[in-house]
N, C-alpha and C positions, 0 to 999 in steps of 0.2 A: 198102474191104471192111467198115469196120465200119457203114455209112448202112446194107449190105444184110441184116443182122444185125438192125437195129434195127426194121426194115419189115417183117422177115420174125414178130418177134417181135409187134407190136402186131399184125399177120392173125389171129395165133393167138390172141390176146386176146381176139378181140372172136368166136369162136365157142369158146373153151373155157368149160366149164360150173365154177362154184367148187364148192369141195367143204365140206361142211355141220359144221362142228364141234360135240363133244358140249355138249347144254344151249343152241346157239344157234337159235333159230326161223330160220323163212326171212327170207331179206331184201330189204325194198321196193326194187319198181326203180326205179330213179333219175328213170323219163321219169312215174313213176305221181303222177297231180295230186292233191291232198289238197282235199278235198269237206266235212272238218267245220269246225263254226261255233259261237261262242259270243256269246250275248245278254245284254246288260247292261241294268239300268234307268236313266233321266235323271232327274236331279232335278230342277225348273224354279221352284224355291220364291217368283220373283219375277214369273213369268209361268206363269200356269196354264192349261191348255187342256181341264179338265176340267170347270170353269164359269166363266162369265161374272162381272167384275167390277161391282160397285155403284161405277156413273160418279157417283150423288153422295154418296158415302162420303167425310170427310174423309182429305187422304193428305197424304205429305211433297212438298218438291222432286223425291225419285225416284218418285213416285207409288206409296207403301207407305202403304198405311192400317196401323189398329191392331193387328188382326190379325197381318197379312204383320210387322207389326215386333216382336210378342209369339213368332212363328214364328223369327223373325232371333235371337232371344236365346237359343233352344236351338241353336245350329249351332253346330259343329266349328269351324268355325274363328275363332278373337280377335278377327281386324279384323273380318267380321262380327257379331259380338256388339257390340261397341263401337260401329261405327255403327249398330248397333239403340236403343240406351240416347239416345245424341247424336240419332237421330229420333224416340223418345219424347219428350223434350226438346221440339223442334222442334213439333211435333204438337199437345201440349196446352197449350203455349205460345201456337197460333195458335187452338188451340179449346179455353177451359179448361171446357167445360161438359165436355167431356170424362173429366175427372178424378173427378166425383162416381160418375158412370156405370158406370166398369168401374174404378173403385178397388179390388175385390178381383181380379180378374185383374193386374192390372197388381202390385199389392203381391205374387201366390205367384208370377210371372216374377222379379220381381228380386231376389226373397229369395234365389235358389237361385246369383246371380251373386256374394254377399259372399264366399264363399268360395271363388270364381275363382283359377285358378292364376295368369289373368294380371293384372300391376302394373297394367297400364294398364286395363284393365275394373276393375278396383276403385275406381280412381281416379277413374275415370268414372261410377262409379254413385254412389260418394258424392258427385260434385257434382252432380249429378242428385236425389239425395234432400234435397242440403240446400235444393237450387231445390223440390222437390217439397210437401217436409213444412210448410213455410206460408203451402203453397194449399192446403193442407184443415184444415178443421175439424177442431176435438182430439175433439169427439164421434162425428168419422167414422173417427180414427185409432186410437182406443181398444181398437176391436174386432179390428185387424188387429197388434195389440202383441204379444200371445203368441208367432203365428210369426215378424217380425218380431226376437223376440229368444231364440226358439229356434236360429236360422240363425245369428246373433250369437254366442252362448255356443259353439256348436259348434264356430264359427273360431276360437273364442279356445283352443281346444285343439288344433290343424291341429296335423300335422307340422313344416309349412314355417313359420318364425318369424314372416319379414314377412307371412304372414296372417291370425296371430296381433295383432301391430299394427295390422294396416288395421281387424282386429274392432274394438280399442278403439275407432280413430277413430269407428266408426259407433257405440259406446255414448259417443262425444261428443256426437254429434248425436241419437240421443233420450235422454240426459240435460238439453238441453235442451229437447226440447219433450214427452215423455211421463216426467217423472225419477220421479212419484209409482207406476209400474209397473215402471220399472227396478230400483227398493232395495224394493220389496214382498219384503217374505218374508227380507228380507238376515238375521234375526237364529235364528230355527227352519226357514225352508225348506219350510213345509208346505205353502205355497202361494207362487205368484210365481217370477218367474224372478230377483233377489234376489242367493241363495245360490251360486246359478252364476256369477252377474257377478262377484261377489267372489273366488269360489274361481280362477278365470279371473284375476283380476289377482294372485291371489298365486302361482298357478303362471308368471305370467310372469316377474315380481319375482323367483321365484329364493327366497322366503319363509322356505324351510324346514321347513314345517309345513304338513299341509291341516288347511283351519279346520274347528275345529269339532273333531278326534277330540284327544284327550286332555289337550283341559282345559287348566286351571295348570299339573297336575304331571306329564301324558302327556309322552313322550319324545318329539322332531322324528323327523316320517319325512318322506324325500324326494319332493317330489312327481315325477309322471312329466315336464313339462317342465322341469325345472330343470338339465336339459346343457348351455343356450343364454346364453351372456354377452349382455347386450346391451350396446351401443354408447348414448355419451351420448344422441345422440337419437332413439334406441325408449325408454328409460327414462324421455325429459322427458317424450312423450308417455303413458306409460303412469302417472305417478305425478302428472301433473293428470290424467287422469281419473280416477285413485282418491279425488284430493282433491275432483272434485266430486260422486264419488259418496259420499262420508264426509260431504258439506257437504251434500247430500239426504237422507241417510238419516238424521244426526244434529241436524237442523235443531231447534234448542230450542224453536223457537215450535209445532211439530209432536206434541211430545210433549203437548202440550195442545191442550187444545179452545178453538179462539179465540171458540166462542160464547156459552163458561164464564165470566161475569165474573171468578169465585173464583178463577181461574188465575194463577197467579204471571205478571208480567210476565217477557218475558227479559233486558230489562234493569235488572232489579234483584235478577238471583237470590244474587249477593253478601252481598245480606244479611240470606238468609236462617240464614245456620251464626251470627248475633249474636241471635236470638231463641229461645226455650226449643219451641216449638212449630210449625210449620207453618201449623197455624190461625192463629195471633196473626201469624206474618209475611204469609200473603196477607190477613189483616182490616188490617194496616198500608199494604201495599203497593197496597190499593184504595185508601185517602184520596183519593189527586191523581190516579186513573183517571180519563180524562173521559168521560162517559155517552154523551154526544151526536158523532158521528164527523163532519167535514164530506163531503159528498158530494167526490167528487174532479171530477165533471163539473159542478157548478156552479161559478160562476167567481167572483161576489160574494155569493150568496146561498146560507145553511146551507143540504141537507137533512139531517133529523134523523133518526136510527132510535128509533122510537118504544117506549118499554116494553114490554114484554110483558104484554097484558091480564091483567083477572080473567076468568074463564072461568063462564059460571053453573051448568053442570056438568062433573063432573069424569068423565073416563077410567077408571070403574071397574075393568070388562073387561080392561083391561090389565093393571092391577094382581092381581087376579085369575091371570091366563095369568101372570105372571112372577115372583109368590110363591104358589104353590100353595099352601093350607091354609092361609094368613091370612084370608081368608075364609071362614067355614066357611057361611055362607049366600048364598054366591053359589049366582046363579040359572042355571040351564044356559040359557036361553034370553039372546040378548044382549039380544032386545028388553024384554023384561020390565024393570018398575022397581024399586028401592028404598023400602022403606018407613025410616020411623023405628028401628022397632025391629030391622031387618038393620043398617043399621048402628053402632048400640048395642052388639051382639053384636063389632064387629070389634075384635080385640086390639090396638090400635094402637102400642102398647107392642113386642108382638112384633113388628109391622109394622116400627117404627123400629129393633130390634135389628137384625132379620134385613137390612134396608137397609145399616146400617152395616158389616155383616159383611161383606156380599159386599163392598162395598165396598173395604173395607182389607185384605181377602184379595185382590181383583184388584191393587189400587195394587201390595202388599207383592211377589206373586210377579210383577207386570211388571214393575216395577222392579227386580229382584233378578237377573232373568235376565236383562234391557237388559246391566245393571252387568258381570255374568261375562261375557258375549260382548265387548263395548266393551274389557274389561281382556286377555282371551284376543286378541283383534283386532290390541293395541296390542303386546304383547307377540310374537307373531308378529310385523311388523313392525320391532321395535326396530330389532333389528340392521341391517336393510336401510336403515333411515331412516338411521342414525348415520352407515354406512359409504358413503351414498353423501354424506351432506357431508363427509365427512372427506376424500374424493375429490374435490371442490369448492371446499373452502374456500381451501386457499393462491392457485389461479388469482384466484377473487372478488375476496376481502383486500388482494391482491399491491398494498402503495402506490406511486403514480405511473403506474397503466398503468388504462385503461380494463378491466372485468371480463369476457370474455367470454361472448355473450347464453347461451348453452347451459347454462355451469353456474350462473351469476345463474339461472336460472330454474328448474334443477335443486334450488337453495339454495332460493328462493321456493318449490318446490310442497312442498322437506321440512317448510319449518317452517310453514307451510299444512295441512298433514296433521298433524303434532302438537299444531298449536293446536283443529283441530276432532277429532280423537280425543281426548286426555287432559282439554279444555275441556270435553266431553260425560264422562268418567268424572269428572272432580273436581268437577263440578256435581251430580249425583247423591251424590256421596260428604259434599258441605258439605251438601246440601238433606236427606239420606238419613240424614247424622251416621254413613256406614260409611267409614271411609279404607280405600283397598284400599295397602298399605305398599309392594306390587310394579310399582303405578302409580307413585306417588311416588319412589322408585328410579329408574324408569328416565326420569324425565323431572327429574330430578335429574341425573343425566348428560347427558342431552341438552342442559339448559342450562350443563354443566360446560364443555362444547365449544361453547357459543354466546358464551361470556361474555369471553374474550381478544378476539375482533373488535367488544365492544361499546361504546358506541354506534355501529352500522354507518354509514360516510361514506366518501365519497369523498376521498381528500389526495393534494394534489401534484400537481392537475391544474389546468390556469388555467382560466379560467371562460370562458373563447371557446370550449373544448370539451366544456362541460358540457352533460349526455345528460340533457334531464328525465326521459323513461322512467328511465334508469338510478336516477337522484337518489328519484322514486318509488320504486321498488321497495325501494331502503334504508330510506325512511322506515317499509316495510310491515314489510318483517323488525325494523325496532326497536320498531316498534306489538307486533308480533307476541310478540316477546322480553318486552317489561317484561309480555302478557297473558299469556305462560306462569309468569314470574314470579309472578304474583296469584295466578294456579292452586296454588301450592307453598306460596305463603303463608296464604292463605287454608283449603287441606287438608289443613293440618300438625297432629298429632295432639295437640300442646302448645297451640296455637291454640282448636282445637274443644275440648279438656280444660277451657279458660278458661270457654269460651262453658257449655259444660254437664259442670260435673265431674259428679254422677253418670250418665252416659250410660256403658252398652256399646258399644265398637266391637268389631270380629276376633274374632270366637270363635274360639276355638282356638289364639291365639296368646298368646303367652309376653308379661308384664305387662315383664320386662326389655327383651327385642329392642325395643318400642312403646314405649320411655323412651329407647333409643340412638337409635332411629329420628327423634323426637323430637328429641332434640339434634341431631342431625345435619342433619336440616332447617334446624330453627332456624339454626344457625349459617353453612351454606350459601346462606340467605336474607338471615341480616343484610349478606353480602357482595354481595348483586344489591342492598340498599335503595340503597344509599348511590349508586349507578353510575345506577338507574332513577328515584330521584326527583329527580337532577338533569338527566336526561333530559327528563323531564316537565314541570318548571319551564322549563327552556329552550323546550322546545316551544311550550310555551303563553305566554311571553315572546317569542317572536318573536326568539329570541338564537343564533347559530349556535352548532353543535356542533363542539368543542376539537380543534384542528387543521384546520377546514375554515372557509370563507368562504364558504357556501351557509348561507342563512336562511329562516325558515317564519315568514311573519308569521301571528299568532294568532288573527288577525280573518279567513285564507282557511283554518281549519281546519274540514272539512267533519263536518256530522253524524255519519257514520258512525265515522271518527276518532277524535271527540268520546267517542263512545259505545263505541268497543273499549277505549278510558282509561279508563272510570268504573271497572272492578271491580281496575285499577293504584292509581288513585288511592286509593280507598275501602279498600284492602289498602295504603295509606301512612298514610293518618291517621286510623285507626282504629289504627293503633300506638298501645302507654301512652307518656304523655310519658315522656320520660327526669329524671333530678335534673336540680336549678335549676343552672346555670352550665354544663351540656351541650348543644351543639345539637341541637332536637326537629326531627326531618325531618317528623314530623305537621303542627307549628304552620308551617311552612315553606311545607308544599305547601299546605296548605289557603288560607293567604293569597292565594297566586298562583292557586289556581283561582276564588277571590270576585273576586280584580282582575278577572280574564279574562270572568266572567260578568258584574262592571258594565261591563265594555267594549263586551262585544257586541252588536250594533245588533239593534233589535227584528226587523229582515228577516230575519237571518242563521238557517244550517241548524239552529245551536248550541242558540240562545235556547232552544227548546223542550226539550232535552234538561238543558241548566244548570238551568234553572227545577224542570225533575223533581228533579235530584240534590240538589239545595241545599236544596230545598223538603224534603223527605226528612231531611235531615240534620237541618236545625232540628226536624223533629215527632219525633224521635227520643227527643226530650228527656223526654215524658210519656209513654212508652211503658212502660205494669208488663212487660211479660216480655220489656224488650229488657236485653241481660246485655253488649251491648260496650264497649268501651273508651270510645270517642267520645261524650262530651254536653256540650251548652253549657253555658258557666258553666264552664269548666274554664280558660279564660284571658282577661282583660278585653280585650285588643287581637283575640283571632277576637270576642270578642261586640260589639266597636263595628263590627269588620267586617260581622259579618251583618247588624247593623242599618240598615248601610248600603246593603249589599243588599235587602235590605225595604224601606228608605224610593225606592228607582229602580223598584218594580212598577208603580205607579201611572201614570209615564212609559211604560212599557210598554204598558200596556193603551191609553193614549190613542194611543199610536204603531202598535198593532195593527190599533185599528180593530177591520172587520169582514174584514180580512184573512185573518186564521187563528184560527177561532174557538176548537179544540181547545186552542192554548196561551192564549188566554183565559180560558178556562175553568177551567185547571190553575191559572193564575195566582188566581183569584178563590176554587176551593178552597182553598187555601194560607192564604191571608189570613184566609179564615173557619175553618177549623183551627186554626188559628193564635191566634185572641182564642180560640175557645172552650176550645180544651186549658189554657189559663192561662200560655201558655209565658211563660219568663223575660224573651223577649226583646220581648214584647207588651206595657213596659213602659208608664203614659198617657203618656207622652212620643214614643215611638214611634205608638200611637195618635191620637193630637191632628195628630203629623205628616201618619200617611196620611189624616186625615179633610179636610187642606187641601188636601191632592194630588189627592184623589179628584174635586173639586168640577169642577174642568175636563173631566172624564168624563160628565157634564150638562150643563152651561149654559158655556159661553164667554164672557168680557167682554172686547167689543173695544171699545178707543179710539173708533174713529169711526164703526162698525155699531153696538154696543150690544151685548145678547146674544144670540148664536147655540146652538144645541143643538148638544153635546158627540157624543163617537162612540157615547154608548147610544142615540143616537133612530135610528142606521144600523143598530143590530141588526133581524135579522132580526123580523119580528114575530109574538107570542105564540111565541118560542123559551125553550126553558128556561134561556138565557145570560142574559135579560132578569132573570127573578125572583133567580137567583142573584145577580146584583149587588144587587138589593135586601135578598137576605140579610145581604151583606156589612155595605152600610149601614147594616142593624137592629140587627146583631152590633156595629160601631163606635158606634151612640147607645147600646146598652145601656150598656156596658162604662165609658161615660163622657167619652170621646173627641172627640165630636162635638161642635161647633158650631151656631148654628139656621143657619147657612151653608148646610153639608153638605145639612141637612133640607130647606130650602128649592130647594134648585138641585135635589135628587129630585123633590122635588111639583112643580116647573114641569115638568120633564122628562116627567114621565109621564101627567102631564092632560092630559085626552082620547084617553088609550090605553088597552090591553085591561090592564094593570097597573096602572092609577088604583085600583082596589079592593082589587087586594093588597098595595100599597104601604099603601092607609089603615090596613088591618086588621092589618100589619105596627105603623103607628106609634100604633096606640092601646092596642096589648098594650105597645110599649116606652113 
């Protein structure tokens, strides 16, 4: 019964009509087909059917020309993006004419990729730029710098941290090849992108402070990114590129004009806080400048840069447009001439004030304002610099274990960044005669915390597992340490007080706190001499450092080495001797660095830098407004020493040759400074010496040839190296020195040369 229930019900089903509930429409019947449609569009970005391709357009492996791949770098999706960059690559690699062509397309496509969300397209375009950036010309890259390093700065303030890193990565890579637009503007921001790069590395650092808003004594406000810890290495990363944008922007040799002879060298600015005036120390520190540069692309023969003419007229017009009203008769017309009596009329007098004015009004406020930002800079910084070696140093230090590369290099960029920050303020401040107190403070601490691990070495490792890398890196930070050392010594307000008791420093500061301060240096310093100048002596002895079996012979110590020592050294023995029966670390050092200059072979990187500093030291002697501690004649054993040094120039110059004419040259100033200052040590004993020394510098006397011409017939001819030896020579017969030896081996030497005449006209005046 119930199968006829169930049949009888579905009949009825299928003709009863449903009954319509409130609010519901009718409803579709089940058999009703659905007729609507919806149209989308295709995208075909690699195959186009709306024009024809140029079959001989260059293209990749997938046959994507420039275009189709400049197209690929806007798409949605990463892995497309990537292999657009990866066949950019590919492309101008096989066709680099390419790159000149559409170098600005190509430069605004992949600015807009730095700040990619994905890792791997970042990664990808920075090896891609670094392949890229030295196939073009810097005159071609120049113009495309601006956007470039507007996209830059922008990531360096992302949300997301690591793309905040990859920015700096790319301000690695044009700090190397455009660094002169990267630090433009770094110190006012009116111009250049500068200000940004920096602000950018201190918001990532975690700083404290945005640079720039108040000053000394403005209160730290937090910057917006400073939420993000970073891990040791985003930080190693981010604090060598600070250090190599601090080492662009504060490059010493930049703050002057290299085309200014009168410009202080920069490796001699040490000594300038031992003379009364700035004039009197760069009119010193020209003596042993050499005029004449060698060309770097000739291989045995000088070019010379030739003087700068006399002019038969002069640039009125200019003078004119740039002191308005010093000429009161200038002519509105440019063409028109000069008579006698217009320039009769010119006040030359006020000419030369108003020159000097501007002058020292530019020097005083760019300097002024350099000094406050550099000191604001470093100050912001402190704390980050301290606290992340402090976090560093026990793994470093730890004896017996190899140092791990992370924070080694974390330690290496801190004291890298303090040596060219506070080395650019205490340089200004010794050359300026301003101590800023709040510099030397904190770089007083900094070496408070450097000084237990010093002299940095490695111990208790055996020497089958010693890391040259590693072993360098030590000898950099203890280079480094004894140059911040000099720094404190040399900018200590007891120091510069000696050099110039009436000088003003610190207005506005209290004459007490500038006398603690004072001591307290002082005496924080007498505690690095002792540790630094046995350092030093070692060094350049060629003697291992105490507790280690790792040695630096002194004959492989490079120029630059050489040369980050001198302003160590020169801040050692410029110290006062101490009483008789005391040992003088002056007389000490000074010994071992004349041994080390008679040592070093004329080839060597050194020669020419010893030669400067030594040569220096002795002219120091007749200098009226030099006020330092250091002059000869203050001990008989340094003065047979320097004499001794003096009497091996000679050897020098014949062992030079035409080798390297610039320390030739240095070498032959010296000597003729040297007689004519009257020094002490140009005594006729010394003289008579170098006049037999010199003779094989002319004529040779061989056993079984006879006589050969000396290395002055290899000079270059009619060079100004030529005459200046002659000087010498004239300089040594006056003075009495000379021999008819001497005289005679010149006159064979230069007869029948273009110096035959000025040699004569030399030896009939003497």
């Amino acid at each position: 019964m119930p199968k006829n229930t169930k049949k009888k019900k579905d009949k009825a089903a299928d003709f009863s009509k449903a009954k319509l509930k409130l609010g519901k429409g009718k409803q579709t019947p089940t058999n009703v087909i659905d007729t609507s449609y919806k149209a989308r569009s295709i995208a075909l970005p690699s195959q186009s059917i709306a024009h024809d391709k140029d079959a001989e357009a260059p293209s990749t492996r997938r046959r994507l020309t420039f275009d189709d791949l400049l197209a690929h770098l806007k798409h949605y999706n990463a892995g497309t993006r990537r292999d657009a960059i990866l066949g950019l690559r590919e492309l101008l690699e096989a066709h680099p004419d390419l790159i000149e062509k559409n170098l600005t397309p190509l430069v605004n496509a992949c600015v807009r990729l730095i700040g990619d969300e994905d890792a791997s397209i970042r990664k990808t375009l920075l090896s891609f730029l670094n392949w890229l950036l030295p196939q073009t010309p810097s005159d071609d890259l120049l113009p495309h710098s601006p956007v470039l390093l507007l996209f830059t700065t922008s990531a360096q303030t992302h949300i997301f941290p690591e793309i905040r890193i990859d920015a700096i990565r790319f301000l690695d890579l044009f700090l190397e090849f455009i660094p002169d637009v990267v630090v433009e503007g770094w110190t006012h921001g009116i111009s250049g992108h500068g200000r940004r790069v920096l602000e950018g590395y201190l918001g990532i650092l975690n700083a404290g402070t945005l640079f720039g808003e108040g000053g000394d004594t403005g209160p730290a406000q937090a910057t917006s990114t400073a939420s993000v810890v970073l891990s040791l290495g985003s930080k190693l990363v981010v604090l060598r590129s600070l250090s190599s944008f601090l080492k662009n922007a504060l490059s010493f040799p930049t703050r002057t004009s290299p085309s200014d002879s009168s410009s202080p060298s920069a490796s001699t600015w040490y000594l300038s806080s031992s003379f009364t005036s700035q004039e009197a120390y760069q009119s010193f520190d020209s003596l042993l400048c050499p005029v004449y540069q060698e060309s770097a692309s000739s291989s045995k023969a000088a070019a010379f840069q030739s003087p700068r003419g006399w002019a038969e007229e002069a640039d009125i017009d200019a003078f004119v447009e740039h002191f308005p009203g010093t000429f009161p008769n200038a002519r509105p017309n440019a063409g028109d001439g000069w008579t006698l009596q217009d320039l009769t009329n010119v006040d030359l007098r006020t000419l030369g004030e108003k020159v000097s004015a501007e002058e020292s009004h530019s020097t005083q406020s760019t300097g002024s304002d350099f000094l406050a930002v550099c000191t604001h800079l470093a100050h912001t910084l402190h704390s980050t610099l301290v606290s992340t070696f402090l976090d560093c140093a026990p793994a470093v230090f730890s004896p017996g274990s190899s140092p791990p590369e992370t924070e080694l290099q974390l330690v290496l960029a801190v004291t890298e960044i303090c040596r060219t920050l506070y080395g650019a303020i205490l340089r200004e401040a010794v050359q300026g005669n301003d101590v800023r107190d709040q510099s030397l403070g904190e770089l007083q601490v900094i070496l408070g915390y450097l000084s237990p691990y010093f002299p940095f070495a490695i111990s208790g490792i055996s020497s089958t597992k010693r890391d040259i890398r590693v072993e360098q890196a030590f000898q950099d930070l203890n280079l480094t340490y004894c140059e911040l050392t000099s720094f404190l010594i040399l900018a200590s307000p007891a120091r510069l007080e000696d050099h110039h008791p009436g000088s003003r420093r610190g207005k506005g500061r209290s004459q007490p706190s500038r006398r603690t301060l004072a001591s307290s240096t002082s005496s924080t310093s007498d505690l690095h001499v002792d540790h630094v100048s046995e350092y030093v002596v070692r060094l350049l002895c060629g003697e291992p450092l105490p507790g280690t079996s790792q040695t630096t012979l002194s004959r492989s110590i490079t120029g630059a080495t050489y040369t980050s020592l001198l302003p160590t050294v020169w801040s050692l023995i410029s110290a006062p001797l101490r009483p008789r029966g005391e040992e003088n670390t002056s007389s000490a050092v000074l010994r071992v660095v004349l041994e080390h200059a008679i040592k070093a072979s004329s080839a060597s990187a050194v020669k020419k830098p010893t030669i400067e500093f030594i040569g220096r030291l002795i002219l120091l002697e007749r200098e009226a407004e030099y006020r330092g501690s250091f002059r000869v004649g203050r001990d008989a054993a340094e003065d047979a020493k320097l004499e001794e040094w003096i009497l091996q120039l000679p050897r020098a110059l014949w062992e030079l040759g035409t080798s390297h004419l610039p320390t030739t040259e240095i070498i032959l100033r010296f000597l003729l400074r040297l007689i004519q200052h009257r020094s002490r040590l140009a005594r006729l004993e010394v003289i008579s010496a170098l006049s037999s020394r010199l003779m094989p510098y002319f004529v040779i006397s061989h056993t079984t040839r006879g006589r050969l011409p000396g290395p002055y017939a290899k000079l270059p001819p009619a060079s100004p190296v030529r005459r200046l030896v002659l000087d010498v020579v004239a300089t040594i017969v006056r003075s009495g020195g000379a021999d008819d030896g001497l005289q005679d081996a010149v006159g064979e030497a230069v007869r029948g040369t273009e110096e035959e005449e000025y040699w004569s006209s030399l030896h009939t005046r003497v």
